[in-house]
C-alpha positions in Angstrom: 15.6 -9.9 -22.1 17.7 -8.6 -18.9 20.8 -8.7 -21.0 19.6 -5.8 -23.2 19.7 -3.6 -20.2 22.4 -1.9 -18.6 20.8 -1.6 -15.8 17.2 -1.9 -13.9 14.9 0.6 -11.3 13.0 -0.7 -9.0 10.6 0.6 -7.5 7.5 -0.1 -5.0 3.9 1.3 -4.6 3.7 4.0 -1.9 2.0 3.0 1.0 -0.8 5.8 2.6 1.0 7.5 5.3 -2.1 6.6 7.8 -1.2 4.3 9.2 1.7 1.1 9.4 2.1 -1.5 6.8 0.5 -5.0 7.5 1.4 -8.3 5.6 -0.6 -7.9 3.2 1.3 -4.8 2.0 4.8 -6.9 2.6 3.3 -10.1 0.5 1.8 -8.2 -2.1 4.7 -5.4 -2.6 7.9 -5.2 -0.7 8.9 -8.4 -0.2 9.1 -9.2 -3.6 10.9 -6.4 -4.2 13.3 -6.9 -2.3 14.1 -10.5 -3.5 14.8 -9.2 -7.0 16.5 -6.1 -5.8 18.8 -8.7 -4.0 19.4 -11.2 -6.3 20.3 -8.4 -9.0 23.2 -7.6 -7.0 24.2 -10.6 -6.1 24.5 -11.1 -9.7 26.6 -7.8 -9.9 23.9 -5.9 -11.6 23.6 -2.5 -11.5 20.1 -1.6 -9.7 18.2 0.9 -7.7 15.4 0.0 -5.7 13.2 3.4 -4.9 10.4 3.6 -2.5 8.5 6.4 0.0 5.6 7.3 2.2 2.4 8.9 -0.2 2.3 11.5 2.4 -0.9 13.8 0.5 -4.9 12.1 0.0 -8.2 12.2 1.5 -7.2 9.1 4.3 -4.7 11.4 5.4 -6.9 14.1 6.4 -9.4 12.2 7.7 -7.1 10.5 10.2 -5.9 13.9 11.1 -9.3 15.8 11.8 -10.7 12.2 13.7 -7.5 12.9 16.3 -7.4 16.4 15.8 -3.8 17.2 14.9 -2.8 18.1 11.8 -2.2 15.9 8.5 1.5 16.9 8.5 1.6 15.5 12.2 0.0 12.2 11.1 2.4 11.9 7.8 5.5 12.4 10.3 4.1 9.6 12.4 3.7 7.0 10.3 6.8 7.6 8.1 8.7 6.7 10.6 7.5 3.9 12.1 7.1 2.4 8.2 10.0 3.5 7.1 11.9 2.0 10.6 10.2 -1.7 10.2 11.4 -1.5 6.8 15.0 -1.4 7.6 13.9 -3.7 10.6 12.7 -5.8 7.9 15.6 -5.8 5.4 14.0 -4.2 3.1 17.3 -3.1 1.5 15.4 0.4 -0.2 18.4 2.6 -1.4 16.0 5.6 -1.1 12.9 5.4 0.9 11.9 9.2 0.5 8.2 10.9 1.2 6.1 13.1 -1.6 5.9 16.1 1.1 9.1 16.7 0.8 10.7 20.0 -0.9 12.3 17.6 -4.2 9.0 16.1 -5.0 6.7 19.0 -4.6 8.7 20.7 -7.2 9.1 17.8 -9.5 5.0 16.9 -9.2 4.2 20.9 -10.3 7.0 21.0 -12.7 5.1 17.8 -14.4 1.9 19.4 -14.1 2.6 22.6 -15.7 4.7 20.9 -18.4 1.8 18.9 -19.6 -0.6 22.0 -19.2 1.6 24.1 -21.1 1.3 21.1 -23.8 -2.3 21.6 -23.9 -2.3 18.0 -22.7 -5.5 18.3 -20.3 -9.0 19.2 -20.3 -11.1 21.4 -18.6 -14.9 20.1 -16.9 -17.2 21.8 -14.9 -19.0 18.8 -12.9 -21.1 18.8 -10.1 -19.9 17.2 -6.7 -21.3 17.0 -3.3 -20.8 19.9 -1.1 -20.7 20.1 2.9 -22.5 23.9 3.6 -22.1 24.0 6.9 -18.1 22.9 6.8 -18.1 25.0 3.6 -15.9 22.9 1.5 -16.4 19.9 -1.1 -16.3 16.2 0.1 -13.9 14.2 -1.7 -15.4 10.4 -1.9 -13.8 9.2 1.4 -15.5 12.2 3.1 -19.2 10.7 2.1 -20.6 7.9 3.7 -24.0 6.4 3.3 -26.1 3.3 1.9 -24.2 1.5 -0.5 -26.9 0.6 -3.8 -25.6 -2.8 -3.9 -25.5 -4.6 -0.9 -27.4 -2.1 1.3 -24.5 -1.7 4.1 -25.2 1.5 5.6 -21.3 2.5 6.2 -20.3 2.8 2.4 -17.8 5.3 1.5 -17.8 7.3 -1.3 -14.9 5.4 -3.3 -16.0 1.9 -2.3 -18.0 -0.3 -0.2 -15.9 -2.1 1.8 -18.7 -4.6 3.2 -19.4 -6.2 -0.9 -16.0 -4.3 -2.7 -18.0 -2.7 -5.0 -16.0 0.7 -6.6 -18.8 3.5 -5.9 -19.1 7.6 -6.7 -20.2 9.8 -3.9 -23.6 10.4 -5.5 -24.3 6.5 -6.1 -25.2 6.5 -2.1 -28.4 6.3 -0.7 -28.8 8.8 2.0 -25.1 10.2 1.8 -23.7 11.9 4.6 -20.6 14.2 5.2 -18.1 12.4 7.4 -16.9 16.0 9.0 -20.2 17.0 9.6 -22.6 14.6 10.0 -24.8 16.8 7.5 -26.4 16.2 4.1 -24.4 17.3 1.5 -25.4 19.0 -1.7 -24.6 19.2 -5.6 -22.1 22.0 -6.5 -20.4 23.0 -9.5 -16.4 22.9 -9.3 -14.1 23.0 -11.8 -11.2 20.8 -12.7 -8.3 19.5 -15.1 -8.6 16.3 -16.5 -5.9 14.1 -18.4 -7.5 12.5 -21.5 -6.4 9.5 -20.8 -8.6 8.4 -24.3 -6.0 10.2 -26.2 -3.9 7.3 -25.6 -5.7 4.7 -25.8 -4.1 3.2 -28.9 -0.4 3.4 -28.2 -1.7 1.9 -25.0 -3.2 -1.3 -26.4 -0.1 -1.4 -28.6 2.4 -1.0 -26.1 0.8 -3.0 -23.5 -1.4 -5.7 -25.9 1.0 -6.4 -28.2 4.2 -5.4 -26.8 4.0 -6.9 -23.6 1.9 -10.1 -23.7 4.5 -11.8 -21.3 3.3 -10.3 -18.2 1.5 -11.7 -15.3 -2.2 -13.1 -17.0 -3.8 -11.0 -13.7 -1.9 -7.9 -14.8 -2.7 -8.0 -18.5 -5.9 -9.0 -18.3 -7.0 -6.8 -16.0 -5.0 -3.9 -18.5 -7.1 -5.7 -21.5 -10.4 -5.1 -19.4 -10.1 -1.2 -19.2 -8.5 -0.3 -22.9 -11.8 -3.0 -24.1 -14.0 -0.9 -22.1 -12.7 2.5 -23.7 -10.6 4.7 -21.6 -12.4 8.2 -20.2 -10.6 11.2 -18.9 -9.9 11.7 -15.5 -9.6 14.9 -13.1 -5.8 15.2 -11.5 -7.2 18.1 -9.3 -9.1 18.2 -6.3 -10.8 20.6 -3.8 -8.4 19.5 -0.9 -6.6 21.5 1.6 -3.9 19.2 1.9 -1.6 18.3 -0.6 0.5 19.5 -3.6 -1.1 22.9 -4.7 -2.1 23.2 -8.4 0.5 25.4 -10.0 -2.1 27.5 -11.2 -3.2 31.6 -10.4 -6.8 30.2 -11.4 -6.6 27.0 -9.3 -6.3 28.6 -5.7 -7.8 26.1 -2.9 -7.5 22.7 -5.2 -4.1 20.5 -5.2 -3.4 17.8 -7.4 -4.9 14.3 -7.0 -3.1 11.6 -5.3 -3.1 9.0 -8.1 -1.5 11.9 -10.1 0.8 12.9 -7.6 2.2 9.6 -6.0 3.5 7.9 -9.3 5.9 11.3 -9.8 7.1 10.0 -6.3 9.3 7.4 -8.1 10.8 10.6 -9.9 11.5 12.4 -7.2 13.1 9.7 -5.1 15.5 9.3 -7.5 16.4 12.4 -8.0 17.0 12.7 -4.5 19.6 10.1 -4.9 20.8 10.6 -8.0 20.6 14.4 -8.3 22.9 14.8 -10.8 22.6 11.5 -12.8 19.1 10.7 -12.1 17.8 10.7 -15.9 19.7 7.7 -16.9 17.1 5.4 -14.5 14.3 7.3 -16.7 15.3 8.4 -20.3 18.3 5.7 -21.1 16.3 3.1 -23.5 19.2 0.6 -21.5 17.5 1.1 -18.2 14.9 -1.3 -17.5 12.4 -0.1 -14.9 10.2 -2.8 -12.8 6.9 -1.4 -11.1 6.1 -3.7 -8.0 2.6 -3.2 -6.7 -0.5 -4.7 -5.3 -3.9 -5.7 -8.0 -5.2 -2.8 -6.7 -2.9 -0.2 -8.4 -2.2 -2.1 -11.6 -4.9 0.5 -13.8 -2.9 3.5 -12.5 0.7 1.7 -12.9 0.2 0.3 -16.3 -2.3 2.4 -17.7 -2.5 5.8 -15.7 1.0 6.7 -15.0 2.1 5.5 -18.8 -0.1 7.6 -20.4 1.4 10.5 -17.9 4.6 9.8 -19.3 3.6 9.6 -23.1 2.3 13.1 -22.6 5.2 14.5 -21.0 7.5 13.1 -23.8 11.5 14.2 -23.4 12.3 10.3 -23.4 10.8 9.4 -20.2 10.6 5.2 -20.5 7.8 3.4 -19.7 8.0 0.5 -17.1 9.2 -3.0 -19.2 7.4 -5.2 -15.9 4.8 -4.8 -13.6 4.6 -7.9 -11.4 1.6 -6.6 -9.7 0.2 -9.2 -6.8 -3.4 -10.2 -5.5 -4.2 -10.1 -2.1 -3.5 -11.6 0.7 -6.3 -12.8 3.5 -6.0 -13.1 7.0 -7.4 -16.0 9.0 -9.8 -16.5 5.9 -10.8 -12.8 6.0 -10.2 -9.8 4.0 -7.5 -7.6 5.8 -8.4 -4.2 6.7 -7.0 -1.4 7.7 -10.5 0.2 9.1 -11.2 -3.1 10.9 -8.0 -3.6 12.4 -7.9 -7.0 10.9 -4.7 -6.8 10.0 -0.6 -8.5 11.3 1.4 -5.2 11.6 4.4 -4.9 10.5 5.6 -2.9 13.7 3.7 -5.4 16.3 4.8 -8.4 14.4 8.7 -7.4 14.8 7.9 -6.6 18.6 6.1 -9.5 19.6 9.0 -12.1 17.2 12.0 -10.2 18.4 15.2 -11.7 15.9 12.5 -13.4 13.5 12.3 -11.7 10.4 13.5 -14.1 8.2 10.5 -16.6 9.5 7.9 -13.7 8.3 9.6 -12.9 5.2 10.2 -17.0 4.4 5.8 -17.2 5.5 5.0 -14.3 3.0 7.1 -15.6 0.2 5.7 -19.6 0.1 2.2 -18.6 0.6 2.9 -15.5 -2.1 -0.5 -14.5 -3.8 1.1 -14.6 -6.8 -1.4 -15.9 -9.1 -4.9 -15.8 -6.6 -5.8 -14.5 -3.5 -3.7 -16.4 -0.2 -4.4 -17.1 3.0 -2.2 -16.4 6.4 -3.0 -18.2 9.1 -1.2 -18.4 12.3 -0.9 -22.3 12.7 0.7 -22.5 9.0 3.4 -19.5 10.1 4.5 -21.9 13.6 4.4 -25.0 10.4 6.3 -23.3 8.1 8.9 -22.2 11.1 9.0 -25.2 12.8 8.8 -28.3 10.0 10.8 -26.7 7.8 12.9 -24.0 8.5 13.9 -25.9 11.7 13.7 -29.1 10.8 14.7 -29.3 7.6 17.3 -26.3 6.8 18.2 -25.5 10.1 18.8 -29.1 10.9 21.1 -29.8 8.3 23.5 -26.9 8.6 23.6 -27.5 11.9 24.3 -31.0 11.2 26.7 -30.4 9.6 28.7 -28.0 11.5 28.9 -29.8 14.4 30.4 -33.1 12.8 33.3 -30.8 11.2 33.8 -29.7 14.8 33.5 -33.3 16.1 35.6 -35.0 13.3 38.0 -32.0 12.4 38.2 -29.0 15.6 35.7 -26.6 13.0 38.7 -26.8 10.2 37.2 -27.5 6.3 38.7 -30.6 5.6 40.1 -31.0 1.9 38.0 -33.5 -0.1 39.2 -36.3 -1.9 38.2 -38.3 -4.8 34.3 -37.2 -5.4 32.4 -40.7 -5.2 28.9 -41.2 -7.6 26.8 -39.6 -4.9 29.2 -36.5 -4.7 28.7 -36.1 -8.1 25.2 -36.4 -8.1 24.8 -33.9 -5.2 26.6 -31.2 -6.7 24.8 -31.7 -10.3 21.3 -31.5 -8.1 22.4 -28.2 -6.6 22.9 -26.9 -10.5 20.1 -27.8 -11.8 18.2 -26.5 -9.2 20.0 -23.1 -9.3 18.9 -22.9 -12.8 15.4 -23.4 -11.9 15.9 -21.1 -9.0 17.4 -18.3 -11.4 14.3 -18.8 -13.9 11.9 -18.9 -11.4 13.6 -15.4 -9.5 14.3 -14.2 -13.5 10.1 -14.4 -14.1 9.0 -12.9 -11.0 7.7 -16.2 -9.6 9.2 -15.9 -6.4 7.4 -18.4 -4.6 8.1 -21.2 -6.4 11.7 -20.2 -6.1 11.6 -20.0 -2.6 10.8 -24.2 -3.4 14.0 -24.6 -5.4 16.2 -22.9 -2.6 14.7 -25.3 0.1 15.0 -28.4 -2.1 18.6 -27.5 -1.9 18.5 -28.1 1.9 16.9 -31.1 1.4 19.2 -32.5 -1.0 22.0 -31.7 1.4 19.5 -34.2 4.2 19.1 -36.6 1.7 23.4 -36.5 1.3 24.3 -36.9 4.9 21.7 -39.6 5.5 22.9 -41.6 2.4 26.6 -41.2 3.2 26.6 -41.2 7.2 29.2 -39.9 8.1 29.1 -40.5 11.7 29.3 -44.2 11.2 32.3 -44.2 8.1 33.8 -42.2 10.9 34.8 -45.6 12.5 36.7 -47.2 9.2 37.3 -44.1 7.1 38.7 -40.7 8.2 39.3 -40.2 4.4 36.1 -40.4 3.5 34.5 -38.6 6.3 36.4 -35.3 4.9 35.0 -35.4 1.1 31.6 -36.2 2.6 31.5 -33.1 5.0 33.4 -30.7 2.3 30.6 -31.6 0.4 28.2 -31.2 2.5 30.1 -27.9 3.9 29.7 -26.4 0.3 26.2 -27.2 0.3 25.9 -25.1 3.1 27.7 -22.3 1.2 24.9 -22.7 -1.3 22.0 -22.4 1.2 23.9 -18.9 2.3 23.6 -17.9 -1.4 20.4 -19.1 -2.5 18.5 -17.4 0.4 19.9 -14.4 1.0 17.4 -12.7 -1.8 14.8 -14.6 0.5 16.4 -14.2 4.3 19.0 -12.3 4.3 19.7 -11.9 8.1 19.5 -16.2 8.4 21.9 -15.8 5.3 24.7 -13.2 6.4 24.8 -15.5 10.3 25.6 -18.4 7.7 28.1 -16.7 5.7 29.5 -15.4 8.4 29.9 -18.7 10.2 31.6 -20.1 7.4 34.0 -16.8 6.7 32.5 -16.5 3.2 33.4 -12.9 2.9 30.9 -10.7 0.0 28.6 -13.8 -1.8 27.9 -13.5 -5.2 25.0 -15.3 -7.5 28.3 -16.9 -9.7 29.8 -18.5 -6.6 26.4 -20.6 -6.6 26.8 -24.4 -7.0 30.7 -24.5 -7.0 32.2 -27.3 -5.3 35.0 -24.9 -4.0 33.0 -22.2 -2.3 34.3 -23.1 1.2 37.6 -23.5 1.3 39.8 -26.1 2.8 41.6 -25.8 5.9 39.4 -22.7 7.2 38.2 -22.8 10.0 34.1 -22.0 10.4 32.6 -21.1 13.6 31.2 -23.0 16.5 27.4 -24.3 15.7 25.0 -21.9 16.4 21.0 -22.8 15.6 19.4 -20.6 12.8 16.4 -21.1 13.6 14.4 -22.1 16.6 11.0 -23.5 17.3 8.0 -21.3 18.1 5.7 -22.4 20.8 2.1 -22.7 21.1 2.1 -20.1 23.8 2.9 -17.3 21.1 0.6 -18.4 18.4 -2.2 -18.9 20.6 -1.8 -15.0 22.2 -2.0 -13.9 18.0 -5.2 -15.8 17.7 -6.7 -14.9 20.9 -5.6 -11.1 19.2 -7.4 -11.5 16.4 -10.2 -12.8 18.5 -11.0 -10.0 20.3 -10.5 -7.7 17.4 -13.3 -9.8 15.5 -15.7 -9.3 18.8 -14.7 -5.7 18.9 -15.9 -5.0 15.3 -18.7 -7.5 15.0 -20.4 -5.1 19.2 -19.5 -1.8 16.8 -21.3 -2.9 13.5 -24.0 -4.8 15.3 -27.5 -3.1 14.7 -30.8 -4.4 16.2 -33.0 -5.9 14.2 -36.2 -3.2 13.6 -39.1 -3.6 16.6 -41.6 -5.3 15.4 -45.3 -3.8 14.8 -47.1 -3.0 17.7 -48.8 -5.9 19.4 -51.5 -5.4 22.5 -50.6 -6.9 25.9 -53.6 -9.3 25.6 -51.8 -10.6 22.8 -48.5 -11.0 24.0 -50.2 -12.1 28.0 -51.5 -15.3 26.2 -47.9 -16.5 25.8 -47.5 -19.1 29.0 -42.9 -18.8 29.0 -42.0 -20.5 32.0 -38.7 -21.6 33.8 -37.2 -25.2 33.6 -34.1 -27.4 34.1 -32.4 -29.4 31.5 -32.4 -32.8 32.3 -30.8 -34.0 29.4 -29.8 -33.0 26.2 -28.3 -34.5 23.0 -27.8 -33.7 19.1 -30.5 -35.0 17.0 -29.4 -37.6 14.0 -29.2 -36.6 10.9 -29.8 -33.0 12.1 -26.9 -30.3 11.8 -28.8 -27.5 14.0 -31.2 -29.4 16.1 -30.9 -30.3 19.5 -33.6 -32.4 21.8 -34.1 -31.1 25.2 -35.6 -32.9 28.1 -37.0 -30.0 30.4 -38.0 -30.7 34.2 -40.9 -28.1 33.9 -42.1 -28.8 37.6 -45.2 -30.5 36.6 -43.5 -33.5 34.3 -41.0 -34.1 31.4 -41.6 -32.2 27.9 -39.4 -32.5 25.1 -38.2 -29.6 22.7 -36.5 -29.2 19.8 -34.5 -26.1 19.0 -32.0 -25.3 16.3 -28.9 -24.5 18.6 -27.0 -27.5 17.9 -24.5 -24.9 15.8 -23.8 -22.7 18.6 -23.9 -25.3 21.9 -22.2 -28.5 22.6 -25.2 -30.5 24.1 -23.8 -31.5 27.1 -22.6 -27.8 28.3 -26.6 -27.1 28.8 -27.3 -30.4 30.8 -28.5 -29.3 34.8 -28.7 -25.7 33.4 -32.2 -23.5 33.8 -33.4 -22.5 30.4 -36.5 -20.3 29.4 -39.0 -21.5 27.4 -42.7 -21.0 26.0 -44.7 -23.6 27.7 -48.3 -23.1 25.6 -47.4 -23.8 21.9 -49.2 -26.3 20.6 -47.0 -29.7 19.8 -45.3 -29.5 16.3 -43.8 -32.4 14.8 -39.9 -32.0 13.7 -37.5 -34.8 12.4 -40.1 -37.5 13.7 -39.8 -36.0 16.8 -42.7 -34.1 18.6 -41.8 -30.9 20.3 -43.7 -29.4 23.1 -42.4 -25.9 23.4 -39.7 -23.3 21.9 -36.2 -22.5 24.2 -36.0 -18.8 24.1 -32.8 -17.0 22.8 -30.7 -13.9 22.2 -29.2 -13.1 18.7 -25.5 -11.6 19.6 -24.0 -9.4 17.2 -21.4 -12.3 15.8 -24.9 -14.4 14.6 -24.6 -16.6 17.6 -26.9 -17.7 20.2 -27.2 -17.1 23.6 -29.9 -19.5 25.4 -31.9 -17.3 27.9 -32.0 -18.1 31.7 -32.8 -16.3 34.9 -29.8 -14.6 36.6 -30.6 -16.8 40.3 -32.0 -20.2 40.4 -35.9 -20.7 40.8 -38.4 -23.2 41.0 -39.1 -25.7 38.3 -42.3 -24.1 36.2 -42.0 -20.3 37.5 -43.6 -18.3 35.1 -41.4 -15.2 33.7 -43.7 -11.8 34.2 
């Protein structure tokens, strides 16, 4: 339990240096985070929350030689701009360091030659493609090619982003080198591995049986690889870029990323703590908490543990790993490579003074047991129904009747009636839940409790009205807004783990001073006879105009990629021109046109073909509203004999184009002509 430790370290996956963070990095990662690093010292706990840039890896490199500067000019980039909408964020990191820096390069070799000295790796010769004519090996995100699965022809070497599917370099058809453009070749290399078998017991003890509380998507995905048998696995690389191998024999390799980056949460504390930074990692009374996405949980709970079993000298393994699934976008995957993604940087430009409203939208639609969904329509929801209308509303509320009723001073209360009573022991019990809920990592049901507090404080003004026992009881009015004033006091607490810029404005208004988790639920945390600040609103309503430019964002972006990965279908054998001269397609104007029942994709045309009426069927009904097509010139071949569809007999086919999003396009001539032209 948290009462056995003295005190806790947080810290958070490193996000790749390539690029920004999106929300799907917040939701998954840093936003929870941040809500237990805040409510910890709201309770007076003594905590560290660590975090930095993974500066070193193959996406890295890429980005650099695709805008041809150089890696370290691409790490110094995007360090900045994620470690700026951090802080923008309130992401309240105490360090938020980077792994090229002087600290951790020394603290990543020092590990590295500590467990070689140990004798706690293993040597492999392997074979590994090769690009000749760059003349250097191609680690898995240089090699792209046909992915065995589900045949997408821009597979990388790590993973197939089109089915998910984790890959090798040689499991691709037809691989390629992404520098190059060449075929690579096999080529032997040499490496270090960490036997990660070695521990395989102490893991399945230490994780199985020691820690059966965590997340059922963290330890069953742990359970998964220790059932499977653990292999060894290389922590060096032919790279350029990154930390070099402290080894005479190792010149031109560095060590991996998933070896280096972990060592990051070293480092950054050392950077803080340079003198006292062993206490966060060798104290058995220092509980350390590992926040990351389902992506990292293998190197987080089994990877990075077995690194510190083999380094020994006391080094404590993580007692919580809260990891996250993901979260989708619009009812798609995000991606980085696709641009389909909210950025963190954009989102803070284009909702100026709305960070809270993001942070609040992350946290209730959490991913905390599945994969989520972020749309645009729930964020305005979420923003407007209840952060406006249900918290806002009531601290406003109640603000403005103490300024009506009593010029803005807290009026003392006087004998607490039934419903007092029963508001106050509503608040308590809900801060227990809330503490339970914050205390287990299940944030977003947390989140819940802290809004039902608002709620309850609705439900109290509309039961008491206040404004109406204004006319017969002054008395009465002042216990009825001191309670509801120290209601508001409560919402400033609750949330600040959750919003803490909407929670310091409220504290603020209400000359709260410091707020601490104790404070919670008492029925004196506003004080009689001070006197709060004018009303100001918390939160205000976000229009239709600035939801509908996001979707119309993600809109193009969806064209964009759906023109770039758009490939023709293969020509068709070769036919003669007698062959293809016997097809009769003519021009002819839709007289009418209109959905046929019990049909999802067919629509009945009635063509003016310049000698009569025909009817055709065609299965466009999914990609045209019929009445958009009525008085329009359509294409069609005029010879096929009729077929017989639905009960209906069709006398022709309507030609059309396949675009690259699957739609259809109907095909017409550019310029009006007459009823029955033939197309030559």
């Amino acid at each position: 339990m948290e009462s056995n430790f003295k005190r806790t370290l947080i810290t958070t996956a490193l996000p790749y240096a390539n690029g920004p963070v999106h929300i799907g990095h917040l939701a998954g990662v840093y936003v929870p985070a941040d809500i237990y690093a805040r409510y910890l010292r709201l309770q007076g706990r003594e905590v560290t929350m660590v975090g930095g840039s993974d500066e070193h890896g193959v996406p890295i490199t890429i980005k650099a030689r695709n805008e041809g500067v150089t890696p370290q000019d691409i790490v110094d980039r995007y360090h900045k701009i994620i470690k700026d909408s951090f802080e923008e964020l309130g992401i309240s990191f105490d360090v938020y360091s980077r792994t090229t820096s002087d600290i951790h390069r020394a603290t990543a070799s020092e590990f590295f030659s500590r467990l070689h000295g140990k004798g706690e790796f293993i040597e492999k010769t392997s074979m590994q493609l090769y690009d000749e004519k760059a003349n250097q090996f191609l680690a898995d995100r240089y090699v792209t090619g046909e992915c065995p699965h589900c045949h997408n022809q821009r597979a990388y070497g790590d993973q197939c982003e089109a089915c998910g599917t984790s890959l090798n370099a040689t499991d691709l058809i037809n691989p390629k080198s992404a520098i190059t453009g060449e075929t690579p070749v096999l080529r032997e290399t040499h490496h270090w591995f960490l036997p990660l078998d070695r521990w395989e017991s102490r893991l399945r003890e230490w994780i199985l049986e020691g820690h059966k509380e965590w997340k059922g998507n963290v330890y069953g995905q742990c359970k998964s690889w220790l059932d499977l048998g653990l292999q060894p696995r290389a922590v060096t690389r032919d790279l350029d870029w990154g930390v070099p191998v402290p080894l005479n024999e190792a010149a031109g390799k560095v060590l991996y990323v998933w070896f280096d980056a972990p060592i990051g949460y070293i480092s950054n504390t050392k950077e803080i703590y340079p003198d006292s930074w062993e206490k966060w990692w060798k104290d058995p009374e220092t509980r350390i908490i590992n926040f990351i996405g389902k992506d990292n949980i293998v190197f987080h709970c089994i990877v990075f543990p077995a690194m510190l079993m083999a380094y020994g000298d006391n080094y404590q393994l993580p007692d919580n790993v809260p990891a996250n699934e993901f979260l989708n976008l619009e009812g798609d995957k995000i991606s980085t490579s696709r641009n389909w993604a909210v950025w963190l940087h954009e989102y803070l430009r284009d909702f100026p003074g709305k960070q809270d409203v993001l942070r609040y939208v992350l946290t209730a639609n959490a991913p905390e047991t599945k994969d989520n969904d972020f749309t645009w329509r729930d964020f305005q929801t979420r923003n407007n129904s209840e952060l406006v209308a249900i918290l806002g509303n009531f601290v406003n509320r109640v603000i403005v009747l103490t300024h009506k009723y009593f010029d803005g001073v807290v009026p003392a209360a006087g004998q607490l009636t039934e419903v007092d009573t029963a508001l106050f022991e509503e608040v308590a019990s809900l801060k227990d839940s809330l503490t339970q809920n914050i205390e287990t990592f299940h944030f977003r049901e947390a989140l819940k409790e802290a809004m039902n507090i608002a709620r309850a404080g609705n439900k109290y003004l509309q039961e008491t009205e206040p404004w109406k026992v204004a006319k017969t009881d002054m008395a009465r009015v002042a216990t009825i807004l001191n309670t509801a004033l120290q209601i508001c006091g409560d919402i400033a607490v609750a949330f600040e783990p959750f919003m803490p810029f909407m929670s310091r404005r409220l504290a603020d208004a209400l000359h709260m001073g410091k707020l601490t988790w104790e404070e919670l639920g008492a029925c004196d945390i506003i004080k009689a006879g001070e006197h709060i600040d004018s009303p100001e609103l918390l939160f205000e309503k976000i229009d239709d105009e600035a939801i509908d430019a996001q979707i119309e964002r993600l809109a193009r972006i969806k064209r964009e990629n759906e023109l770039k990965n758009f490939k023709p279908a293969e020509v068709q054998a070769p036919t003669d021109f007698e062959t293809f001269s016997k097809l009769d397609i003519r021009v002819g104007t839709v007289i009418n046109c209109e959905k046929v029942k019990k049909s999802k994709k067919l629509l009945r045309f009635l063509i003016d073909d310049g000698i009569g009426q025909r009817t055709i069927l065609s299965g466009i009904a999914e990609h045209y509203e019929p009445e958009c097509l009525i008085g329009r010139q359509v294409c069609f071949i005029a010879n096929f004999p009729p077929r017989q569809m639905m009960g209906i007999e069709s006398e022709g086919m309507i030609l059309s184009a396949l675009n690259a999003d699957g739609s259809l396009s109907v095909i017409a001539p550019t310029s009006a002509v007459v009823n029955g032209a033939q197309v030559k």
